[in-house]
Backbone as ProteinMPNN parsed JSONL, in Angstrom:
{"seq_chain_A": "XXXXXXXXXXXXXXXXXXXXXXXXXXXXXXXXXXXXXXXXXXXXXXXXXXXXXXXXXXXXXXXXXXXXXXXXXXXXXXXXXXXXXXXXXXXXXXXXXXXXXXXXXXXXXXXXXXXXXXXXXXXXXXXXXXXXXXXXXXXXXXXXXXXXXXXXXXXXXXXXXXXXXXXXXXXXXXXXXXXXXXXXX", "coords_chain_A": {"N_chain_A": [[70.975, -12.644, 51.803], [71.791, -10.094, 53.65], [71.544, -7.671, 56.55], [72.456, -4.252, 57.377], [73.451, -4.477, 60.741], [74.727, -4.639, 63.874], [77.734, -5.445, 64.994], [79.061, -8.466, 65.879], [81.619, -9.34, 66.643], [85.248, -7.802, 67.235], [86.633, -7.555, 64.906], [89.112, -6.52, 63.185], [89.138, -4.157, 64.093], [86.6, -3.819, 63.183], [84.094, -3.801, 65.049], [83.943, -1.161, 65.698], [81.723, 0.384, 65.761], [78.855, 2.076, 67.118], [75.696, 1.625, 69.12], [73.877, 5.231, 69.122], [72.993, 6.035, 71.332], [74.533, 4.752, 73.121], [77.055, 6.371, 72.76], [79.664, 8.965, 73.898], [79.808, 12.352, 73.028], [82.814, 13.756, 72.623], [84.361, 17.465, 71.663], [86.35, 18.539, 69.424], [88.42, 20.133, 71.047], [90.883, 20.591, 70.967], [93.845, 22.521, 70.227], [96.557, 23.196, 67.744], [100.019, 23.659, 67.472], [102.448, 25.215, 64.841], [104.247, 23.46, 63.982], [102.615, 20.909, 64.686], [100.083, 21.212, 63.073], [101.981, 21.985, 60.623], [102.857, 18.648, 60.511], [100.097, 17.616, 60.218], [99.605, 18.244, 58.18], [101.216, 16.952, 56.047], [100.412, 14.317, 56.74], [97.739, 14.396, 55.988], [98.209, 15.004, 53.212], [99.754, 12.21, 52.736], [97.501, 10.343, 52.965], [96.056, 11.451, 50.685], [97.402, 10.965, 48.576], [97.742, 8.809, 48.57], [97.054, 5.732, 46.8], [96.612, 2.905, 46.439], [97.425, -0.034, 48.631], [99.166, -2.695, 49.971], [99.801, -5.692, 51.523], [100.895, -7.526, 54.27], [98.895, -8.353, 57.088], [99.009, -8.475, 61.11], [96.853, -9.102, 63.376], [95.937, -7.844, 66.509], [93.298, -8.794, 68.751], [91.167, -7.447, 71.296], [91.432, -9.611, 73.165], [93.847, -10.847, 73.257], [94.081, -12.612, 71.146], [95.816, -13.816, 68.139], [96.101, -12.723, 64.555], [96.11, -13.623, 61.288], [97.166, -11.919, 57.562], [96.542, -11.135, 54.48], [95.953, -7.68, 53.049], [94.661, -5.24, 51.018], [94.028, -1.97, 50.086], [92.422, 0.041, 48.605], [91.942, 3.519, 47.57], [89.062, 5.747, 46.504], [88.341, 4.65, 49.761], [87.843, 1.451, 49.544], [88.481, -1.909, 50.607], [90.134, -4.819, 51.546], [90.372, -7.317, 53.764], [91.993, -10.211, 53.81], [91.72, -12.999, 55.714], [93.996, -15.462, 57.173], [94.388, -18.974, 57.503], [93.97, -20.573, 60.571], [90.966, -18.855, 60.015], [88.54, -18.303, 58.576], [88.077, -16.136, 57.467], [87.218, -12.932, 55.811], [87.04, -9.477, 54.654], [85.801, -6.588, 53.772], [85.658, -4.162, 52.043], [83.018, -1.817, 49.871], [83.082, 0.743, 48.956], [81.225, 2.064, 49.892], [79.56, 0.145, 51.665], [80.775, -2.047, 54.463], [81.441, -5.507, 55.082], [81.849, -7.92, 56.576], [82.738, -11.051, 56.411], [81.726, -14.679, 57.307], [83.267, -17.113, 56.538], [83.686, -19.86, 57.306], [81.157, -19.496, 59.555], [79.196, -19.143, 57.787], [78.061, -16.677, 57.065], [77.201, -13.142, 56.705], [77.856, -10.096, 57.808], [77.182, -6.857, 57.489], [77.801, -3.228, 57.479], [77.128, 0.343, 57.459], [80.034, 2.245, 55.845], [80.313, 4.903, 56.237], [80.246, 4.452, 59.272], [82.058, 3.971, 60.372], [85.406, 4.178, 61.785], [87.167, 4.106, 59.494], [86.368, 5.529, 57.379], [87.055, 8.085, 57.555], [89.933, 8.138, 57.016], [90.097, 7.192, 54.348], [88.457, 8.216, 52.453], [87.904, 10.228, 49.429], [88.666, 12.77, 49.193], [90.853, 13.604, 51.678], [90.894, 15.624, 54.735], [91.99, 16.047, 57.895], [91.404, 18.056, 59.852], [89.056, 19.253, 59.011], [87.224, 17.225, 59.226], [87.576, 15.17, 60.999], [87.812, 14.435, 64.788], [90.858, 15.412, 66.606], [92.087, 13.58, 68.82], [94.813, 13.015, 69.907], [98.444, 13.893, 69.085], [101.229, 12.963, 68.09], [104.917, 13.219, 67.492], [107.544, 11.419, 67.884], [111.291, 10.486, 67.599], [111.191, 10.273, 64.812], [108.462, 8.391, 64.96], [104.964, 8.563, 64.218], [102.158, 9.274, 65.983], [98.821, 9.28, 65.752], [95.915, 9.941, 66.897], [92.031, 9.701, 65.925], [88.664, 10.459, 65.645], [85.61, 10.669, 64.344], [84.019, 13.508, 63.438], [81.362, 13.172, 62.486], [78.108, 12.694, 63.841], [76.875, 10.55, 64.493], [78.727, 8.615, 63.622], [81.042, 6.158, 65.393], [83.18, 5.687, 67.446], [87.063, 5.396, 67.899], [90.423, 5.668, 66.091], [93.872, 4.649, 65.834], [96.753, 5.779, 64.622], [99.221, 4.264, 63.42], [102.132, 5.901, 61.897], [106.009, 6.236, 60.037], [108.408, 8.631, 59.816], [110.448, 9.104, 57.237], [113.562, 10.504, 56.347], [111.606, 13.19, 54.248], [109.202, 11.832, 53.483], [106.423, 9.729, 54.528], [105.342, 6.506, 56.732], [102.666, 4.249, 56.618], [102.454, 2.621, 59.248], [100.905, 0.777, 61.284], [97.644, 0.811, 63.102], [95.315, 1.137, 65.364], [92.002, 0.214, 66.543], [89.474, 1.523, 68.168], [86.904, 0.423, 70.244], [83.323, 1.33, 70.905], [82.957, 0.277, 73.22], [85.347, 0.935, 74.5], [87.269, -1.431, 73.855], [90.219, -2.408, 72.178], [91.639, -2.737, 69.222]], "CA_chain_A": [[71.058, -11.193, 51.836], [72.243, -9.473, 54.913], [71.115, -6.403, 56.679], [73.333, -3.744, 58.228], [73.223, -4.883, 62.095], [75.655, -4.249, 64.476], [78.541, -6.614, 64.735], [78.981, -9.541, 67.34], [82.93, -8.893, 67.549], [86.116, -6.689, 66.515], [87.682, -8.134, 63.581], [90.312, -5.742, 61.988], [88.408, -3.091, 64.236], [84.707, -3.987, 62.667], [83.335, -3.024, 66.166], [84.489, 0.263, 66.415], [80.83, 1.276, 66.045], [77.865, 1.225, 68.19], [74.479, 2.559, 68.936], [73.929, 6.132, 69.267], [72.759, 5.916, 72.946], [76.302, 5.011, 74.128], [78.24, 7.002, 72.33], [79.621, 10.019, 74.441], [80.492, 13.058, 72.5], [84.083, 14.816, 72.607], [83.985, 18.641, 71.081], [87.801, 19.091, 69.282], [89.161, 21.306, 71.712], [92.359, 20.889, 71.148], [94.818, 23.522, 69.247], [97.775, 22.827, 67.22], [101.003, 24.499, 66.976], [102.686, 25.531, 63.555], [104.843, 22.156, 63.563], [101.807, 20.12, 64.25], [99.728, 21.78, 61.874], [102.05, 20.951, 59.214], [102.407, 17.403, 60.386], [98.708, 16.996, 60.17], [98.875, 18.687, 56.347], [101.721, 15.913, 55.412], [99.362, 13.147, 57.098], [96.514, 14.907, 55.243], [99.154, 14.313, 52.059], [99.705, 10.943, 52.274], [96.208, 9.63, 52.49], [95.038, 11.813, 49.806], [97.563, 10.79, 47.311], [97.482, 6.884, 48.2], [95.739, 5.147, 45.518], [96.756, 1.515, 46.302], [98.351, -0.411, 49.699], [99.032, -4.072, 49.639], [100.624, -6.121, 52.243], [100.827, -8.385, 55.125], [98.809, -8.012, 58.398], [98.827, -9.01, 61.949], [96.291, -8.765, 64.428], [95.538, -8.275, 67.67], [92.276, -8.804, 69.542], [91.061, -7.167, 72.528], [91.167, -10.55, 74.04], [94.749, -11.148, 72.807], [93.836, -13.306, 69.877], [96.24, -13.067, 67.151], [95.553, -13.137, 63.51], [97.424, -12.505, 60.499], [96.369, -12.203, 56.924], [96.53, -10.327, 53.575], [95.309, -6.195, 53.174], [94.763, -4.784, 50.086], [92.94, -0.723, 49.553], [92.447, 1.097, 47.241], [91.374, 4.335, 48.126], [88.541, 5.747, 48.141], [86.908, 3.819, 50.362], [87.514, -0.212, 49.008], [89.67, -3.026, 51.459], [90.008, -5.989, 51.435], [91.237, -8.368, 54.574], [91.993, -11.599, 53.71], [92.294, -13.712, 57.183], [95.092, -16.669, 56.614], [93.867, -20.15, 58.125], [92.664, -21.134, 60.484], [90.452, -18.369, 59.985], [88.479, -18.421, 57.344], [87.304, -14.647, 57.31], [87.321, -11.877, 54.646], [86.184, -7.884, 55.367], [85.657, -5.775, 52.079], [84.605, -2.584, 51.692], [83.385, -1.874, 48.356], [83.262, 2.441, 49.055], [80.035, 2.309, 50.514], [79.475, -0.563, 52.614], [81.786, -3.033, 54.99], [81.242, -6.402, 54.968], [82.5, -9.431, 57.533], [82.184, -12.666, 55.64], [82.704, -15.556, 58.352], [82.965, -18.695, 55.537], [82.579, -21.297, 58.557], [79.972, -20.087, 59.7], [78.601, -18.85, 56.29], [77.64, -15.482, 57.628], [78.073, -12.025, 56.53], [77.307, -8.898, 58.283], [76.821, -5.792, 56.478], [77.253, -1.931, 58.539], [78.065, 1.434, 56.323], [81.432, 2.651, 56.011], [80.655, 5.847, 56.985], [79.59, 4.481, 60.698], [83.538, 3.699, 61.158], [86.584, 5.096, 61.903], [88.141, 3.967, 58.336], [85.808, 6.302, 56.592], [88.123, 9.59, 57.569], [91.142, 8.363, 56.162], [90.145, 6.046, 52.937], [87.669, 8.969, 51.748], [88.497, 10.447, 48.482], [89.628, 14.031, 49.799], [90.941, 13.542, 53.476], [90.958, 16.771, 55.229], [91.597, 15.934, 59.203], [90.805, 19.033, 60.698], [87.58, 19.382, 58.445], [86.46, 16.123, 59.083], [87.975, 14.521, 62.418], [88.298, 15.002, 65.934], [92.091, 14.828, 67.024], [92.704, 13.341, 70.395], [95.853, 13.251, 69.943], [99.311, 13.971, 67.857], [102.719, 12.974, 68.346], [106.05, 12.93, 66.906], [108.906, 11.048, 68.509], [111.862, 9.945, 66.899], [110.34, 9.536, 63.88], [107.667, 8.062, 65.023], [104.269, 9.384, 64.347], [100.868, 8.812, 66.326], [97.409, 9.847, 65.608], [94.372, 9.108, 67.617], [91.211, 10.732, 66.101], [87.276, 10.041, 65.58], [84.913, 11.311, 62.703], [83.497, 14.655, 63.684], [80.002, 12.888, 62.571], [77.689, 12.067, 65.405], [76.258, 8.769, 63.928], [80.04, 7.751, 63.307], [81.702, 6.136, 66.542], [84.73, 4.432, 67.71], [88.373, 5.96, 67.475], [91.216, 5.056, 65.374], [95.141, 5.617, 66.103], [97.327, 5.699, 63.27], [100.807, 4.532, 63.141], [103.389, 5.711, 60.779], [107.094, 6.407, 60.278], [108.85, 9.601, 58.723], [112.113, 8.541, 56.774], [113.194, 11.969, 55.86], [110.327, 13.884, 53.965], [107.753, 10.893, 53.358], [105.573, 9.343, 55.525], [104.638, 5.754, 55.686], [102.236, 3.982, 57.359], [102.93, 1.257, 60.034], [99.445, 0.323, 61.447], [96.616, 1.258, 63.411], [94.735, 0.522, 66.876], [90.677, 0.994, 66.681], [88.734, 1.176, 69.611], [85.088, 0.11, 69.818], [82.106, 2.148, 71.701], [82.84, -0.333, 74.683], [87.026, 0.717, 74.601], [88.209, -2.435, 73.52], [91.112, -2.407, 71.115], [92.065, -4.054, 67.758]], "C_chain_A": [[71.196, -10.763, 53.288], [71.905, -8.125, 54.921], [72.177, -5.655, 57.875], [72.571, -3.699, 59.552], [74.651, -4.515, 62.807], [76.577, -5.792, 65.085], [78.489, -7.09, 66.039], [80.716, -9.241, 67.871], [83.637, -7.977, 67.166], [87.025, -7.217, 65.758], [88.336, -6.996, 63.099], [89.286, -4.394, 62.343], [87.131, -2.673, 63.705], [83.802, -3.677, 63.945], [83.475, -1.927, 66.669], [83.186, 0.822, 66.173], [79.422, 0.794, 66.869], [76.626, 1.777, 67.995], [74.212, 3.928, 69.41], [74.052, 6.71, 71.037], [74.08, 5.54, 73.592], [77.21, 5.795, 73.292], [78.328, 8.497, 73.488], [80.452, 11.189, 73.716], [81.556, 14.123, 73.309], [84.406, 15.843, 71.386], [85.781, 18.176, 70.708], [88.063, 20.322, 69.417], [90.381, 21.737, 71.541], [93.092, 21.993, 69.831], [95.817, 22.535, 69.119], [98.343, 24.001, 66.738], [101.486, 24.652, 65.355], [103.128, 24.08, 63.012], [103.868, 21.053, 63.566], [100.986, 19.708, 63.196], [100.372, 21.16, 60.553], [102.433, 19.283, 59.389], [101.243, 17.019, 59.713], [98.456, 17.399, 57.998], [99.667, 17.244, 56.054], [100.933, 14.536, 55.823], [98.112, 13.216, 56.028], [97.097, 14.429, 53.238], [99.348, 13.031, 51.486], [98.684, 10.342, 51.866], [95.914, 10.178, 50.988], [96.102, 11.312, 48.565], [98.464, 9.176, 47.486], [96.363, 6.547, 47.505], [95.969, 3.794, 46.2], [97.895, 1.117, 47.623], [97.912, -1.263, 49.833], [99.863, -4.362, 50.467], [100.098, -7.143, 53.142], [99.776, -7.614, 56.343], [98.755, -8.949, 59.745], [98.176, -8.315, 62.755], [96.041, -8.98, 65.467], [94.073, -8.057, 68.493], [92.493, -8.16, 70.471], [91.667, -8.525, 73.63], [92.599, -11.785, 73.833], [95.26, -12.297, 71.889], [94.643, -12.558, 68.565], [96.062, -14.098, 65.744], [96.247, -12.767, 62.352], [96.756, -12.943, 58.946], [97.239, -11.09, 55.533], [95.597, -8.893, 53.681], [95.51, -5.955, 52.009], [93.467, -3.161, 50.113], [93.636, 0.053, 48.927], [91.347, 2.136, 47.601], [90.503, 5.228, 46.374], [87.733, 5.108, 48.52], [86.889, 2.04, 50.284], [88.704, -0.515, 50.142], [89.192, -4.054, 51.166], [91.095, -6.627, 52.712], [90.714, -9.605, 54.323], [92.572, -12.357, 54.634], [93.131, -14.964, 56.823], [94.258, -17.785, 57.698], [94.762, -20.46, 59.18], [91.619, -20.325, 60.191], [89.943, -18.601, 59.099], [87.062, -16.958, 56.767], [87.529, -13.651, 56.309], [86.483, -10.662, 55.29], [86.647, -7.328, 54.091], [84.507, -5.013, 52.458], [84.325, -2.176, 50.338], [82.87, 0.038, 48.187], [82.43, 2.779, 50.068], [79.464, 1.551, 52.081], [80.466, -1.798, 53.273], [81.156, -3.959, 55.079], [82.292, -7.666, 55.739], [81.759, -10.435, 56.931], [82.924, -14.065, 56.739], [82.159, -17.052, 57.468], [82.945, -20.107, 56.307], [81.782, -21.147, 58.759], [78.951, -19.553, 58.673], [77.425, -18.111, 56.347], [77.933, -13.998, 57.04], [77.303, -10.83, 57.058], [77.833, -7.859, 57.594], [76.844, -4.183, 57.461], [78.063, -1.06, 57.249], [79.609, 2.17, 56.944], [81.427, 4.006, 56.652], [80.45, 6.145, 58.412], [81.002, 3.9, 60.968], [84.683, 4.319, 60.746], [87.242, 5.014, 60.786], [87.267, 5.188, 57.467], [86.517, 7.798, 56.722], [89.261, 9.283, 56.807], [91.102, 7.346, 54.529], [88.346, 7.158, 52.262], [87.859, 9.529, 50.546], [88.906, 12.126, 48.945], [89.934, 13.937, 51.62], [91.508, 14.996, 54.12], [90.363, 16.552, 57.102], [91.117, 16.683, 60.17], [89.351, 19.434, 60.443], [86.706, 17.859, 59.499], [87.063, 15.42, 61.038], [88.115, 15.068, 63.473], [89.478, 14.545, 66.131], [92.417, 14.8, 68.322], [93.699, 13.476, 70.907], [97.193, 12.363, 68.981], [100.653, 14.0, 68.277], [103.858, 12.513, 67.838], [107.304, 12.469, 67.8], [110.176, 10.728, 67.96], [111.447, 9.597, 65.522], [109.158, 9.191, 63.542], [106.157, 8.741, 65.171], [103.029, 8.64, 65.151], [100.384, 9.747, 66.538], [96.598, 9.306, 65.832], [92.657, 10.035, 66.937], [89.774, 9.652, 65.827], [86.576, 10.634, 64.775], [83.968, 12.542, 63.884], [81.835, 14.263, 63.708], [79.432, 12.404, 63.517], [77.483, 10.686, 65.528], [77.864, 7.816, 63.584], [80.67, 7.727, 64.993], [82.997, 5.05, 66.855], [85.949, 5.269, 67.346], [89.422, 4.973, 66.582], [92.808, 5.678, 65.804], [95.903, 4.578, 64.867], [98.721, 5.386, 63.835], [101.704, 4.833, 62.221], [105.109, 6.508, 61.094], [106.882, 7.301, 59.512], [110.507, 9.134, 58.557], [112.633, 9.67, 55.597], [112.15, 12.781, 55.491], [108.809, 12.773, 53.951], [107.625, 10.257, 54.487], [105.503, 7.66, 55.423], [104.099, 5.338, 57.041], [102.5, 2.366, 57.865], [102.1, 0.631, 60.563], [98.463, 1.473, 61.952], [95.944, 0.38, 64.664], [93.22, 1.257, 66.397], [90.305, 0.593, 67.82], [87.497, 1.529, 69.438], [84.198, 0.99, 71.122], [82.358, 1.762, 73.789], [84.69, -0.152, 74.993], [87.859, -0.329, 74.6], [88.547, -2.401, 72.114], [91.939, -3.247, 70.16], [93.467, -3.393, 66.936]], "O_chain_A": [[70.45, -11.35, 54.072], [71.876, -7.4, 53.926], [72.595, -6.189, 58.903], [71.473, -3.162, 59.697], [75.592, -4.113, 62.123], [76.101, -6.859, 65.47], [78.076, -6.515, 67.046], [81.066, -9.004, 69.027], [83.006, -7.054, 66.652], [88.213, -7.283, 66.072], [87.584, -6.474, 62.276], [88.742, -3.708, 61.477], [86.652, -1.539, 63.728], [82.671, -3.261, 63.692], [83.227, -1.618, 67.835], [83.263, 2.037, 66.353], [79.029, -0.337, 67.154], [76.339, 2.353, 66.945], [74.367, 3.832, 70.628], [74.833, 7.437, 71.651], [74.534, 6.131, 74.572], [78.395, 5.502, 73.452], [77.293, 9.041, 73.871], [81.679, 11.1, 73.743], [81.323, 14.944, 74.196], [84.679, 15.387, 70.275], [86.436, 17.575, 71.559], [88.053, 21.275, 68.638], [90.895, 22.822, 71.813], [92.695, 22.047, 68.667], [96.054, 21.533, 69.794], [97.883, 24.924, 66.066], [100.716, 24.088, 64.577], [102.664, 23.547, 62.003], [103.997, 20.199, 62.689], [100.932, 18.645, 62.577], [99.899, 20.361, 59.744], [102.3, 18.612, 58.365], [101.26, 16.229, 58.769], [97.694, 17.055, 57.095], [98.917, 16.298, 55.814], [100.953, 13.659, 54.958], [97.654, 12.262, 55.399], [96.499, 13.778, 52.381], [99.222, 12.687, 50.311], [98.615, 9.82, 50.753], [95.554, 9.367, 50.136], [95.55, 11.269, 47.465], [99.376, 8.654, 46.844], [95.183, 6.895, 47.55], [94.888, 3.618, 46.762], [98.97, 1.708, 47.73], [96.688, -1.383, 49.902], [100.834, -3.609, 50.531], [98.997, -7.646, 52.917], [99.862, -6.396, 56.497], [98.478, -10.135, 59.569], [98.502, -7.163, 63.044], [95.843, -10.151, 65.79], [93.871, -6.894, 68.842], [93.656, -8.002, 70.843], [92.236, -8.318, 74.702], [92.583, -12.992, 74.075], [96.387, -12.789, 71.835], [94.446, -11.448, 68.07], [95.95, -15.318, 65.626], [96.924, -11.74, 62.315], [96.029, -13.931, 58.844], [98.287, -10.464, 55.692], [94.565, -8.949, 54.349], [96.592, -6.378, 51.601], [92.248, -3.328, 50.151], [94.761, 0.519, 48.744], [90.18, 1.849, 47.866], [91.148, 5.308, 45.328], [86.635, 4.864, 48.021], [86.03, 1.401, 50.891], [89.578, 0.273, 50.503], [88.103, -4.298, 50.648], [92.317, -6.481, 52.678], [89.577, -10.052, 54.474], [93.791, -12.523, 54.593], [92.624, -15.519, 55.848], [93.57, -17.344, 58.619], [95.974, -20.616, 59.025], [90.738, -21.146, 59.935], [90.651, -19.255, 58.333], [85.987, -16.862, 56.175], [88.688, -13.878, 55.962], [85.583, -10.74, 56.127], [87.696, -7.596, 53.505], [83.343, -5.051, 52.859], [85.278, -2.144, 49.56], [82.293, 0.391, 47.158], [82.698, 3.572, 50.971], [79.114, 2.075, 53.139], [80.937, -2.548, 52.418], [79.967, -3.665, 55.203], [83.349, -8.103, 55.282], [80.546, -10.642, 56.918], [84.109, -14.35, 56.906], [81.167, -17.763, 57.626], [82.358, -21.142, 55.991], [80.976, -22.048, 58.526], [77.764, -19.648, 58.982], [76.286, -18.41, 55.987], [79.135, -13.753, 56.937], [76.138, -10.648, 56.703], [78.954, -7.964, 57.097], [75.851, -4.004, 58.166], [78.975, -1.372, 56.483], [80.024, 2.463, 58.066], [82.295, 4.33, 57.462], [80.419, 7.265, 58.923], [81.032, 3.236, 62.004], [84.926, 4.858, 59.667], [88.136, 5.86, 60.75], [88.063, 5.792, 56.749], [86.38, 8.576, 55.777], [89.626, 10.086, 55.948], [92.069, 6.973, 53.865], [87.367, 6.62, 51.744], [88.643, 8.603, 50.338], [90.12, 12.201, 48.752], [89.154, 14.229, 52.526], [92.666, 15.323, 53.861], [89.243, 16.708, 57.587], [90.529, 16.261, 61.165], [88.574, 19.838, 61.308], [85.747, 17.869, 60.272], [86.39, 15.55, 62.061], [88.537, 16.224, 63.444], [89.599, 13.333, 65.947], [92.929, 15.734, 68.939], [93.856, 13.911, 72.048], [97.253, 11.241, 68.479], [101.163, 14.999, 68.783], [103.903, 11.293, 67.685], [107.971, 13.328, 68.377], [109.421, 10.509, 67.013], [111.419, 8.398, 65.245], [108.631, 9.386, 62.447], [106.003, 9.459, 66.158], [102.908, 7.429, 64.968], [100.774, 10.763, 67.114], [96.27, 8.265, 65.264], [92.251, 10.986, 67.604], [89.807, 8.421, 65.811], [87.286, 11.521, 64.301], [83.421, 12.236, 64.943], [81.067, 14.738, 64.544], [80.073, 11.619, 64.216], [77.819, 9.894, 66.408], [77.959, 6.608, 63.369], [80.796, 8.72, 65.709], [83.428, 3.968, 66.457], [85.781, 5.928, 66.321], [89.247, 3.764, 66.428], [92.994, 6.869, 66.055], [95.774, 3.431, 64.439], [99.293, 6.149, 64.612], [102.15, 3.852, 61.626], [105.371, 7.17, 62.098], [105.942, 7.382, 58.721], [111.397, 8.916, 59.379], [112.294, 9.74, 54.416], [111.576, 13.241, 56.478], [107.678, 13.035, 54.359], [108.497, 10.177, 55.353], [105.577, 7.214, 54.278], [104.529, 5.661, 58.148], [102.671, 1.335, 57.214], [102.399, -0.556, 60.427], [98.386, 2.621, 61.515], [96.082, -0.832, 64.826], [93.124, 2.419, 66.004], [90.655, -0.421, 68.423], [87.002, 2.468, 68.814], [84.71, 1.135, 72.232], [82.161, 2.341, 74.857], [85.276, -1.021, 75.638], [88.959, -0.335, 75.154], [87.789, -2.373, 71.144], [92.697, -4.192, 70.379], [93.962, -3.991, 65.981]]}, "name": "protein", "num_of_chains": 1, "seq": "XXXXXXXXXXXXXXXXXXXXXXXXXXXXXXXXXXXXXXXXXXXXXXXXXXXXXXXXXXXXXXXXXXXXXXXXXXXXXXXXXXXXXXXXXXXXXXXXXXXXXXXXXXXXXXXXXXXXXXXXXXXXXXXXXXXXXXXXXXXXXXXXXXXXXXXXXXXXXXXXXXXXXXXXXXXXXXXXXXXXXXXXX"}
């Protein structure tokens, strides 16, 4: 049985949270124009009416360790990373709580979902302006990025979103988290 503790590294962004005492709070100051605005509703769109996203991933460590694996969620709230070998890691969320299973060393650490940055967008109503701070929002070519952090105090670590727009829909392309100490997964 395992007790929620605070993790030893950043697997698939599992250290994006820390202890209260370092966290430094940022107020969302920032405004958004009309066109952002409705960006942020069609962002607000997608999450809320993904049920199910299955695919490949690759990761990168702070420490430029790469890793690559199976993803499966189902919103709200459940994942599943399945690490490909040599690894022999798994991370599952089952709504409530996250879970790092390290089957070498036949370990699993345990922290709640709502103490990380996945808990804003794999919630069952996602509402970013309610709920998140937005650092920042940008459209380039297509290309969209979103950096934000959970409005909650006890929740820490940022998350930046990648996705494409291919005419009206959205889709998503990854994600960068960053842990209490600014190292990024």
């Amino acid at each position: 049985q395992s007790q929620a503790k605070q993790p030893p590294s950043n697997p698939a962004g599992a250290g994006a949270w820390d202890t209260k005492s370092q966290r430094t709070p940022s107020p969302n100051s920032q405004t958004f124009d009309t066109e952002q605005m409705a960006l942020i509703g069609k962002i607000n769109g997608y999450f809320n009416a993904l049920d199910r996203l299955q695919g490949r991933f690759e990761q990168t460590d702070a420490d430029k360790t790469v890793s690559k694996g199976k993803i499966f969620i189902k919103r709200p709230g459940r994942f599943r990373f399945e690490y490909s070998r040599p690894s022999r890691k798994i991370i599952v969320s089952d709504g409530r709580f996250l879970a790092i299973q390290d089957l070498d060393l036949r370990n699993e650490d345990t922290y709640e979902l709502d103490n990380t940055p996945f808990r804003i967008l794999l919630r069952k109503d996602v509402d970013l302006i309610r709920d998140a701070k937005i650092h920042e929002l940008s459209e380039v070519n297509g290309a969209v990025t979103l950096t934000l952090s959970d409005k909650d105090p006890d929740a820490v670590g940022a998350i930046t979103v990648s996705m494409k727009i291919d005419g009206d829909e959205l889709a998503l392309t990854g994600w960068t988290t960053t842990d209490a100490q600014g190292l990024k997964t």
